[in-house]
DRENTIKE-656166 format. One record per residue: x, y, z of N, C-alpha, C, CB in turn; residue in three letters; residue number from 1. Coordinates in Angstrom, 3 decimals, padded with zeros to 6 digits. Glycine has a CB too. Layout:
N
        nc1        nc2        nc3       cac1       cac2       cac3        cc1        cc2        cc3       cbc1       cbc2       cbc3   residu   num
          X          Y          Z          X          Y          Z          X          Y          Z          X          Y          Z      ALA   NUM
...
END
This chain:
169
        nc1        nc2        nc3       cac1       cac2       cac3        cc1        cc2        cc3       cbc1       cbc2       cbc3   residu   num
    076.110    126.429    109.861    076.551    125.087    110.202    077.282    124.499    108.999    075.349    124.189    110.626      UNK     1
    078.251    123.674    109.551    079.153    123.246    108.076    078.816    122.013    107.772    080.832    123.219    108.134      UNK     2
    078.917    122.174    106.015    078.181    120.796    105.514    079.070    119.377    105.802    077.928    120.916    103.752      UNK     3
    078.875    118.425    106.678    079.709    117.360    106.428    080.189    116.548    105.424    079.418    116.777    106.924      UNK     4
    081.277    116.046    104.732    081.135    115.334    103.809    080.677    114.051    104.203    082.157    115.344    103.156      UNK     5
    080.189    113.414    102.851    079.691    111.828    102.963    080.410    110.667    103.216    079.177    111.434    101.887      UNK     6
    079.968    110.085    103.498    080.424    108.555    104.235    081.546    108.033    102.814    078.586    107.109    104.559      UNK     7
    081.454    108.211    101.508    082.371    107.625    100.681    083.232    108.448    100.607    082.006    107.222    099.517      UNK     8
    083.421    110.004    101.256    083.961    110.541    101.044    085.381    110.274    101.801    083.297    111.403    101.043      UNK     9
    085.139    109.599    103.193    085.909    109.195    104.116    086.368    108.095    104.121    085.508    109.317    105.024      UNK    10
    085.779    106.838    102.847    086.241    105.654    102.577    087.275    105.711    101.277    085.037    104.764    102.398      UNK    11
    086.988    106.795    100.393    088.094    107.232    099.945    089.347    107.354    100.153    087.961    107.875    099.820      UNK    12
    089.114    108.098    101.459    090.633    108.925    101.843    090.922    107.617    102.560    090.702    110.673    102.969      UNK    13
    090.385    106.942    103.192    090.954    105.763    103.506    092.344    105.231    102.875    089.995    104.917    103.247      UNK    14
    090.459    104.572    101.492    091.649    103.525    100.307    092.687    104.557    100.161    090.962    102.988    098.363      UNK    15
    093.000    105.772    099.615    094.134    106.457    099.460    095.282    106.440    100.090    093.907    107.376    099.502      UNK    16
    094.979    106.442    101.502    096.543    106.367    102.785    096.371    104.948    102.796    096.464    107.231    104.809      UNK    17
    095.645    104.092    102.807    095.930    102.625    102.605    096.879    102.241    101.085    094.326    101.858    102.565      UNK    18
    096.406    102.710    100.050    097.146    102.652    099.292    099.114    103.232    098.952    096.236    103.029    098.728      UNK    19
    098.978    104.388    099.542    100.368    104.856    100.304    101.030    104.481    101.247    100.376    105.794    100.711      UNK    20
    099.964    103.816    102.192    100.757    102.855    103.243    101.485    101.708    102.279    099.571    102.038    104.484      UNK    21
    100.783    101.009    101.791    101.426    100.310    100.755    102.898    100.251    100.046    100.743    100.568    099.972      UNK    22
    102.528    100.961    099.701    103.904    101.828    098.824    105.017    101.873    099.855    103.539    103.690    098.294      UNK    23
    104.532    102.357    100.651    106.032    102.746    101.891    106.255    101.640    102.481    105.830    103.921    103.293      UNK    24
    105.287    100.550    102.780    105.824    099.142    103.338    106.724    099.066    102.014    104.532    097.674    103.656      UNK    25
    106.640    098.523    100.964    106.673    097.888    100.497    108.480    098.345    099.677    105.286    097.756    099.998      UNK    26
    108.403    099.787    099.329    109.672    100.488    099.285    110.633    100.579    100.300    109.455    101.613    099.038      UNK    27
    110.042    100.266    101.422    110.869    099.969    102.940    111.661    099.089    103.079    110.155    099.643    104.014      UNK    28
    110.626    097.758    102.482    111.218    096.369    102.438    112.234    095.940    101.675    110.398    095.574    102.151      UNK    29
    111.934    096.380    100.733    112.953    096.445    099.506    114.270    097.533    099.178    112.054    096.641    098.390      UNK    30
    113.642    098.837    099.527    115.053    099.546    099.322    115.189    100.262    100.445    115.232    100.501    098.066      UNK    31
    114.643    099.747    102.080    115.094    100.811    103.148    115.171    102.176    102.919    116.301    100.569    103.568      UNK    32
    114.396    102.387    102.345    113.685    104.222    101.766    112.695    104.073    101.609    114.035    105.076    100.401      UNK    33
    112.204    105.193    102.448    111.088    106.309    102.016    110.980    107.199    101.555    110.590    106.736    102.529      UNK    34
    110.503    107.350    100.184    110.644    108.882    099.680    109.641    109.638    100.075    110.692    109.081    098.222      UNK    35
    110.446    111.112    100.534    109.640    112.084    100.794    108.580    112.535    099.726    110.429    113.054    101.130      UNK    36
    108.868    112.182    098.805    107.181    112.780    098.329    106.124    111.964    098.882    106.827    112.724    096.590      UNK    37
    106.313    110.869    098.695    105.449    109.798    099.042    105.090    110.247    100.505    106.156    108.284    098.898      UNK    38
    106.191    110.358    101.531    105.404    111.170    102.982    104.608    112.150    102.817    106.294    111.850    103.968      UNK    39
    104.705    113.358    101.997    104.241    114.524    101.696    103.296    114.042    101.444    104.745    115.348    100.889      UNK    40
    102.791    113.220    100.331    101.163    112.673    099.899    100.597    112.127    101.089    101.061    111.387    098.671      UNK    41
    101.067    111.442    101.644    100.369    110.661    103.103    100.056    111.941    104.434    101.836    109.251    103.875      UNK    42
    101.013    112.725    104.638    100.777    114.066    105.300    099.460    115.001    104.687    102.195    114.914    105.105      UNK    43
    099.676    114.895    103.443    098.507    115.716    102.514    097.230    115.178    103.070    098.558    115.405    100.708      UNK    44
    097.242    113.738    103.302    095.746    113.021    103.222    095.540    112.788    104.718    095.643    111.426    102.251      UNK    45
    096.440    112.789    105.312    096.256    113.084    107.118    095.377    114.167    107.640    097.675    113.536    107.827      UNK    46
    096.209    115.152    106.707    095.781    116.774    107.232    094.166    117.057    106.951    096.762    118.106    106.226      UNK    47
    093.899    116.196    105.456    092.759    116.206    105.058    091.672    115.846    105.795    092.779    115.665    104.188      UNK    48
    092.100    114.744    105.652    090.999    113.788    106.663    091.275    114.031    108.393    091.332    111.841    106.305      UNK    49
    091.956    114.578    108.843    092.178    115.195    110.165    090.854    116.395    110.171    093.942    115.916    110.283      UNK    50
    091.042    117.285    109.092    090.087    118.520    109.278    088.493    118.096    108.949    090.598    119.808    108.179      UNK    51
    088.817    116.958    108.233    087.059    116.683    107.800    086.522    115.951    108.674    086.676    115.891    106.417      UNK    52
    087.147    115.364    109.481    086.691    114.709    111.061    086.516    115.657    111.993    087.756    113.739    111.773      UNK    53
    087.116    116.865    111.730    086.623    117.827    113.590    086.108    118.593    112.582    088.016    118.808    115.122      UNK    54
    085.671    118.983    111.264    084.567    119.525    110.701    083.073    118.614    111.066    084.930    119.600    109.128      UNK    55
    083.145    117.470    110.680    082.048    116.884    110.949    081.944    116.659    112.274    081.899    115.842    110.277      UNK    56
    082.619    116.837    113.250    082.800    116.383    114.886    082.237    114.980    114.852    081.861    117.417    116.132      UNK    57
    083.573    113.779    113.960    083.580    112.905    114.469    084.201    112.386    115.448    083.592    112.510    113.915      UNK    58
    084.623    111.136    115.918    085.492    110.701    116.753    087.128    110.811    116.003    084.965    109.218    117.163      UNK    59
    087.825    112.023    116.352    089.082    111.858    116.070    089.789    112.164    116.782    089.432    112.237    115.232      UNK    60
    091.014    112.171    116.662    092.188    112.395    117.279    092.020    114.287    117.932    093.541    112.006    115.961      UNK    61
    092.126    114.305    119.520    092.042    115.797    119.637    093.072    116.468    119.827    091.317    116.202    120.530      UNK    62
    093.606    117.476    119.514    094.979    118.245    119.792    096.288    117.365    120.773    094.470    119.730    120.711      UNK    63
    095.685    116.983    122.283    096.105    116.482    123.230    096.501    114.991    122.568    095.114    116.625    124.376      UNK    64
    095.768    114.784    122.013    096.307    113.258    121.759    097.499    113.209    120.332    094.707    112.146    121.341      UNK    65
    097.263    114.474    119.723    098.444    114.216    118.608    099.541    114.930    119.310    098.164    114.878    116.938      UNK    66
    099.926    115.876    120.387    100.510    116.108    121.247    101.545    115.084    121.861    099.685    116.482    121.892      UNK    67
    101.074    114.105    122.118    101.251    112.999    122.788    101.660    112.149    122.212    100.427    112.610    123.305      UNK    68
    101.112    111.887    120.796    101.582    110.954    119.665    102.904    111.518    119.627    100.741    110.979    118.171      UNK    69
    102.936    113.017    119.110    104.158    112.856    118.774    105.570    112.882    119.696    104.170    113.683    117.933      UNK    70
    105.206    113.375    120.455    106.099    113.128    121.989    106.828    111.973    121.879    105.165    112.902    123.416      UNK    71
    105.958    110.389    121.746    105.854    109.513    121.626    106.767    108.964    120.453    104.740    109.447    121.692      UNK    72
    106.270    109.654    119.473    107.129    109.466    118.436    108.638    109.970    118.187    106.470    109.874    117.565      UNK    73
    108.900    111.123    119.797    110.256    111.231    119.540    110.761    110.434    120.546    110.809    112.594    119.511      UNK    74
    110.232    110.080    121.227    110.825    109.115    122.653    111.100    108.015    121.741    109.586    108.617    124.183      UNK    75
    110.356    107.232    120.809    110.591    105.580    120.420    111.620    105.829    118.777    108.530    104.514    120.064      UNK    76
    111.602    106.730    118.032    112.298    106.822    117.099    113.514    107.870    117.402    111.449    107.092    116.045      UNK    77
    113.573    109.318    118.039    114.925    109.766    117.899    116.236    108.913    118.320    114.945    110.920    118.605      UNK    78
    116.011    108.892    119.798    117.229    108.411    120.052    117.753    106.601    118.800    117.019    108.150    122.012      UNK    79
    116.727    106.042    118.367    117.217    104.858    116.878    117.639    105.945    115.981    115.704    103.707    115.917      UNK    80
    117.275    106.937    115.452    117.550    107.858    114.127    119.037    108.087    115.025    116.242    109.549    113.650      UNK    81
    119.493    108.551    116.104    120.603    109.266    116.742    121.753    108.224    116.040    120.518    109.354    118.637      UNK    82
    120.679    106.999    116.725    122.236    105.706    116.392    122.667    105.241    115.554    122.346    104.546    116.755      UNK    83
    121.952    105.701    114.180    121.836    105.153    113.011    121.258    103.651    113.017    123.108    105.259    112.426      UNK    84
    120.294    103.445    113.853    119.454    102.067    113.296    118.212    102.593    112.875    119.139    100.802    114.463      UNK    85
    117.640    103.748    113.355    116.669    104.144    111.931    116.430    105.254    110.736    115.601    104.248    112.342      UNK    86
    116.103    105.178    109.941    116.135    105.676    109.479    115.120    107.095    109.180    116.407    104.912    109.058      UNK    87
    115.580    108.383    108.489    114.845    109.930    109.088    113.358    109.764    108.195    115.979    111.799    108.499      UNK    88
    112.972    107.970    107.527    111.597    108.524    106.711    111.281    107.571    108.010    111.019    108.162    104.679      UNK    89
    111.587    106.417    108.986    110.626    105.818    109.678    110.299    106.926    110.588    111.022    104.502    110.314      UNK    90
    110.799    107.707    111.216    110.793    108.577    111.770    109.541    109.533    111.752    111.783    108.958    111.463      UNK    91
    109.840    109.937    109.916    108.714    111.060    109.501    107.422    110.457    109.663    108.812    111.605    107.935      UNK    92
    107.531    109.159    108.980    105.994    108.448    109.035    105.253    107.936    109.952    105.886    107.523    108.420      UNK    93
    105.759    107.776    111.479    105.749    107.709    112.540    105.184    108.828    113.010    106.758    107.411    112.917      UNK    94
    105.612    109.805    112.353    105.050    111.371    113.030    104.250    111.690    112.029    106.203    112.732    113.328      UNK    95
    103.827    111.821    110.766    102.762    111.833    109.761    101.679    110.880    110.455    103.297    111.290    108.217      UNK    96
    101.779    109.787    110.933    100.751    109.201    111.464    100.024    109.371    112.710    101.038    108.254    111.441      UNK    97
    100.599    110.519    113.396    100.502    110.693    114.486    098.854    111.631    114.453    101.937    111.335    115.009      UNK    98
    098.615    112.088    113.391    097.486    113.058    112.999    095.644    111.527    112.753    098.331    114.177    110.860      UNK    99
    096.196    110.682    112.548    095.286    109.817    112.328    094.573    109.101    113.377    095.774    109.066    111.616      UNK   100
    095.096    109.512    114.708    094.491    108.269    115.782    094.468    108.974    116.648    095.229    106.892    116.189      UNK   101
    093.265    107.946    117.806    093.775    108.852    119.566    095.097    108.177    119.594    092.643    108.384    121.451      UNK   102
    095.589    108.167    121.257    096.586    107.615    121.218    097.345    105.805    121.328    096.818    108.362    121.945      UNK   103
    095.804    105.820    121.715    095.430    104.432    122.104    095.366    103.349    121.014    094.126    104.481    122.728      UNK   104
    095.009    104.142    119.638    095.031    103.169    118.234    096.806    103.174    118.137    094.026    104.066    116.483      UNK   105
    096.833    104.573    118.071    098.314    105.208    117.444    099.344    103.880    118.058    098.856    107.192    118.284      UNK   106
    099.375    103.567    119.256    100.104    102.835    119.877    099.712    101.301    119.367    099.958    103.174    121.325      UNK   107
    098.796    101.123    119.769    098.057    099.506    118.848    098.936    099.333    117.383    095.873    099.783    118.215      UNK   108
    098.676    100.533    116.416    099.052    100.555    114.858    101.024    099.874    115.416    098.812    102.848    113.845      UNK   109
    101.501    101.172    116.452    103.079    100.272    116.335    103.202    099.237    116.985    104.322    100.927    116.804      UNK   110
    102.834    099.053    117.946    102.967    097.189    118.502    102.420    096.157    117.564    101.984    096.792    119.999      UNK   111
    101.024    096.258    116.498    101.353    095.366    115.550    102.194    095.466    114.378    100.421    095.045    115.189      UNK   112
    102.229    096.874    114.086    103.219    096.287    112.936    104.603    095.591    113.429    103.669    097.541    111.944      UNK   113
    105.000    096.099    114.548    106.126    095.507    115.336    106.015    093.939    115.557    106.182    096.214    116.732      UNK   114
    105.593    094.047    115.969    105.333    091.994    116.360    104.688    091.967    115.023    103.928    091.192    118.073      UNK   115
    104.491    092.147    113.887    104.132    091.322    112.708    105.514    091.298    111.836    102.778    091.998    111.840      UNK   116
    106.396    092.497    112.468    107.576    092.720    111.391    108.610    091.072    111.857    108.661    094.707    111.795      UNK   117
    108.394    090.966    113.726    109.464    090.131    113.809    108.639    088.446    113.682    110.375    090.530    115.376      UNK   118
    107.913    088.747    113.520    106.871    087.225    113.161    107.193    086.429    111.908    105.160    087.620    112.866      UNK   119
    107.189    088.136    110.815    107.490    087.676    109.375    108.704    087.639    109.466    107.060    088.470    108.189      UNK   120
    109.821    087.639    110.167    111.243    087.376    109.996    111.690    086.263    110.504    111.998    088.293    110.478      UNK   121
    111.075    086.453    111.535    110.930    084.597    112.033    110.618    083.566    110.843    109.430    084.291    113.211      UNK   122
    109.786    083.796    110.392    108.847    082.600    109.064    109.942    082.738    108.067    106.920    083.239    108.161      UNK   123
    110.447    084.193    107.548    111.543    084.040    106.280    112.489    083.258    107.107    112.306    085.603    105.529      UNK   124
    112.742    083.181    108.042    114.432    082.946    108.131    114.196    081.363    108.298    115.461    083.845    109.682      UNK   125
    112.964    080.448    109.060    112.667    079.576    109.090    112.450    079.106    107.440    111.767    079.623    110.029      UNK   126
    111.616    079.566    106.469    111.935    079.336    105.418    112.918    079.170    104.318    111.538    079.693    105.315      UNK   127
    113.997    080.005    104.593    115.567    079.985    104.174    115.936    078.583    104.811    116.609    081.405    104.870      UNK   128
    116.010    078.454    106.036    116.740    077.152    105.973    116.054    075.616    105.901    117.527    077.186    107.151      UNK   129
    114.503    075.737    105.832    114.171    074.432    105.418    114.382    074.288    103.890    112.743    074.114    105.820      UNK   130
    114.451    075.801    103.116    114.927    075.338    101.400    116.095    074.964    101.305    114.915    076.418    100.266      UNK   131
    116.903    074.943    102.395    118.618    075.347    102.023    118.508    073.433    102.620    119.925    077.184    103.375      UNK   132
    117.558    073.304    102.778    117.672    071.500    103.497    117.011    070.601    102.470    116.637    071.170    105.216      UNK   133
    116.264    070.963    101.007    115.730    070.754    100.250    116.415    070.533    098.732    114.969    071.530    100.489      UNK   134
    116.234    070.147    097.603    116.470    070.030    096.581    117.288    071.510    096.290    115.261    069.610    095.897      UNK   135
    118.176    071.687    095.324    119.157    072.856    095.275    117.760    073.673    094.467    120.996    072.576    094.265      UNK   136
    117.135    073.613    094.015    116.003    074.024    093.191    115.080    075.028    093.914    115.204    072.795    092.774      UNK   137
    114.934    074.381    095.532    114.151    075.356    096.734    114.936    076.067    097.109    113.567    074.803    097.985      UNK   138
    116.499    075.372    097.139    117.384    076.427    097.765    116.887    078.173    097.573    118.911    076.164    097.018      UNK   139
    117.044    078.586    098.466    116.977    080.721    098.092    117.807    080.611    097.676    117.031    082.190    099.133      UNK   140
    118.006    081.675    097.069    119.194    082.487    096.701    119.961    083.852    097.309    118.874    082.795    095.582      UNK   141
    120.644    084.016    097.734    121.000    084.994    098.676    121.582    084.435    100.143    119.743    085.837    098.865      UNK   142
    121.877    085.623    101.008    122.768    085.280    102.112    121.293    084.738    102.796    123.861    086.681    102.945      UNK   143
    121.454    084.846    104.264    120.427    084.201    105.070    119.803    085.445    105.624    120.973    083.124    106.208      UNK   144
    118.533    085.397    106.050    117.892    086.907    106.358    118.819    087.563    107.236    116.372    086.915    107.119      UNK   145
    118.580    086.746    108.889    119.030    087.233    109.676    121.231    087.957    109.054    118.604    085.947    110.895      UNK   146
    121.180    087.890    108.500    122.750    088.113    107.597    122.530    089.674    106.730    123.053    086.487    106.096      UNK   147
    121.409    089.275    106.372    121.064    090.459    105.625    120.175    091.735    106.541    120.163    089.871    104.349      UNK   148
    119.763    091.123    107.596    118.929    092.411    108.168    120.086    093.026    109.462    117.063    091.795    108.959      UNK   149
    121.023    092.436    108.869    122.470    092.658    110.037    123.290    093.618    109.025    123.632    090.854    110.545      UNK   150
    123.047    093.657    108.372    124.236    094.355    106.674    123.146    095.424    106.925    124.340    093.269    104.390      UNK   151
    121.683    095.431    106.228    121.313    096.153    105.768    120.448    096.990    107.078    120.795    095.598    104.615      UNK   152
    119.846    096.565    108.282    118.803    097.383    108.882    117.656    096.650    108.811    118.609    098.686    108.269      UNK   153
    116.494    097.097    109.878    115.298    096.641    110.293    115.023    097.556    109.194    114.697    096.720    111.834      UNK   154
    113.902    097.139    108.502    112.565    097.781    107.989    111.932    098.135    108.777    111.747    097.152    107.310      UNK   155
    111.735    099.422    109.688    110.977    099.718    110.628    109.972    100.626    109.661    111.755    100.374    111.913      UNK   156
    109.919    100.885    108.740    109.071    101.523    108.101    107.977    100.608    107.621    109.701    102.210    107.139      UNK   157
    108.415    099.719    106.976    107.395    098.699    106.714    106.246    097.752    108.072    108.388    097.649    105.951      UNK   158
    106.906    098.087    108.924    106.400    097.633    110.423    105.543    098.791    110.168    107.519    097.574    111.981      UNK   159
    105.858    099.761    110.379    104.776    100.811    110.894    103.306    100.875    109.641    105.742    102.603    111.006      UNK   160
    103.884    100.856    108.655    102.807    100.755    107.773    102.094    099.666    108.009    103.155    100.772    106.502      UNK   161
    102.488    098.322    108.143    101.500    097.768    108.356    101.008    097.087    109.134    101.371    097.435    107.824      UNK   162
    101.231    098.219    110.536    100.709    098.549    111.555    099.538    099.253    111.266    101.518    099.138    112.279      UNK   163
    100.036    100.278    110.628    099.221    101.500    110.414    097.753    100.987    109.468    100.289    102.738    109.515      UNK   164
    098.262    100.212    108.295    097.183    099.126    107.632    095.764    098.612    108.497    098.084    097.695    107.361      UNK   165
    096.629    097.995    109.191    095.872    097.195    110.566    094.760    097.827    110.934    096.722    097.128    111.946      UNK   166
    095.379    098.605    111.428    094.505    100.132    112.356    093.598    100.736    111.382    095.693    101.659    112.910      UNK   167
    093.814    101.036    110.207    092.703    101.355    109.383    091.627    100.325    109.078    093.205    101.773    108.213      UNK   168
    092.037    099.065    108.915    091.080    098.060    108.131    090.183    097.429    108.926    091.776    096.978    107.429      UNK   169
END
């Protein structure tokens, strides 16, 4: 019989892909990249914690359901990667995450980060123009969001992470 690991052992690997989720929101937001190493580490700790859950036969994700994830994940991201509105790391991390959930979280993780991505764009862009109505001092600096997420692209990576956040915490 195989030895299970311990309960901190799995709050670990947690904080770890929580902490990499991090990183990839946050490099998303800012430079619309994901670097592949950074996927590779998050894949590393998927795979990990994927095998130490059907070692211990906890509740995880079973073949059929990462099957499905990723299916899923080519139905809602290829044809955006085709058109060039997304980009090939939201893509990867979309499918790196696909190893972490049934399908039922997996889907939960992208509808919130989704409705949290356009919530927080709502609030910046509402915030841009009550400073731009304020002392030149509140004024932002820069074009107006909606201006800039028209130039530059959705952060759909940063959606998914912290989607994916969500779903862990």
């Amino acid at each position: 019989m195989p030895v299970s690991p311990p309960l901190p052992f799995y709050l670990a690997i947690n904080v770890v892909v929580m902490t990499i989720l991090t990183v990839v929101a946050w490099s998303d937001w800012r430079e619309r990249r994901i670097p592949n190493s950074t996927l590779a580490l998050l894949l590393a700790c998927t795979l990990f914690q994927f095998s130490a859950m059907h070692m211990d036969l906890l509740q995880g994700p079973t073949l059929r359901d990462i099957a499905l994830n990723l299916m899923l994940a080519a139905l809602l991201f290829v044809p955006g990667y085709a058109t060039g509105q997304l980009g090939a790391g939201d893509v990867k991390l979309f499918s790196v995450l696909a190893l972490l959930w049934p399908s039922q979280v997996y889907l939960q993780a992208f509808s919130v980060g989704i409705l949290g991505l356009i919530v927080a764009c709502f609030a910046l862009e509402w915030l841009q123009r009550l400073g731009s109505r304020m002392t030149p001092q509140w004024a932002p600096a820069g074009p107006p969001l909606t201006q800039t997420l028209r130039e530059r692209g959705i952060p759909a990576g940063t959606a998914i992470a912290l989607g994916a956040l969500y779903a862990l915490a």
